[in-house]
C-alpha positions, -999 to 999 in steps of 0.1 A, spaced: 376 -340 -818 381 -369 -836 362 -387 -863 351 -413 -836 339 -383 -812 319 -369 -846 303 -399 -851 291 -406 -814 279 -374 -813 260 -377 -849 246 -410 -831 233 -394 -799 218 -367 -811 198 -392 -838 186 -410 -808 177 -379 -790 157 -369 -822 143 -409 -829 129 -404 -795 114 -368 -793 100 -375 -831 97 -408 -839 63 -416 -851 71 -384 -878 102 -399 -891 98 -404 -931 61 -389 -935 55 -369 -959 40 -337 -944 5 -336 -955 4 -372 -934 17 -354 -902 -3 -329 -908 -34 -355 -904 -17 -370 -876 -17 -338 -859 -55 -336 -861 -57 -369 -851 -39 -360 -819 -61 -330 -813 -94 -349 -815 -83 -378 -793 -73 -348 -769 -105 -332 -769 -128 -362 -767 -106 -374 -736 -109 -338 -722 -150 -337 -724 -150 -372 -713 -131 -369 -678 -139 -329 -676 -104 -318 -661 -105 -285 -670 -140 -275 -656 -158 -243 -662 -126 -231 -677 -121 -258 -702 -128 -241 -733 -101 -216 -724 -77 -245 -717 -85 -269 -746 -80 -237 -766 -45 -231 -751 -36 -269 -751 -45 -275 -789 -26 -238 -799 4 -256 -779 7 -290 -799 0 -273 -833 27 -249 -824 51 -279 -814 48 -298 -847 51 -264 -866 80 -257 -848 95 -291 -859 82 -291 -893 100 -262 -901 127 -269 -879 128 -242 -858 132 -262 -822 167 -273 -830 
């Protein structure tokens, strides 16, 4: 592997990471952190307003919301690499 081949690779995976994270890129944490909540409520309020989960939608908004936190936690500490 050459320096060329290095540096393509250095370059794709950026992009791969650009386009799984990108709105994250160069916050400080406490400001994803707010985003995240952000996320969460725009979820639930579009959850109650179309009701997809029916008579079991507590149990999924619970399991959906668990599922994003653990996502950007994941990230945050870098743990999905």
């Amino acid at each position: 592997m050459d320096l060329q081949d290095i540096f393509k690779s250095v370059e794709a995976e950026h992009n791969h990471s650009l386009r799984k994270h990108g709105k994250w890129i160069d916050k400080p944490k406490n400001e994803q952190f707010e985003a995240i909540d952000e996320e969460i409520g725009e979820w639930k309020s579009a959850a109650k307003r179309h009701d997809i989960y029916g008579e079991h939608g507590e149990v999924a908004e619970a399991i959906q919301v668990m599922n994003v936190m653990a996502r950007r936690i994941m990230y945050l500490t870098g743990e999905d690499q």
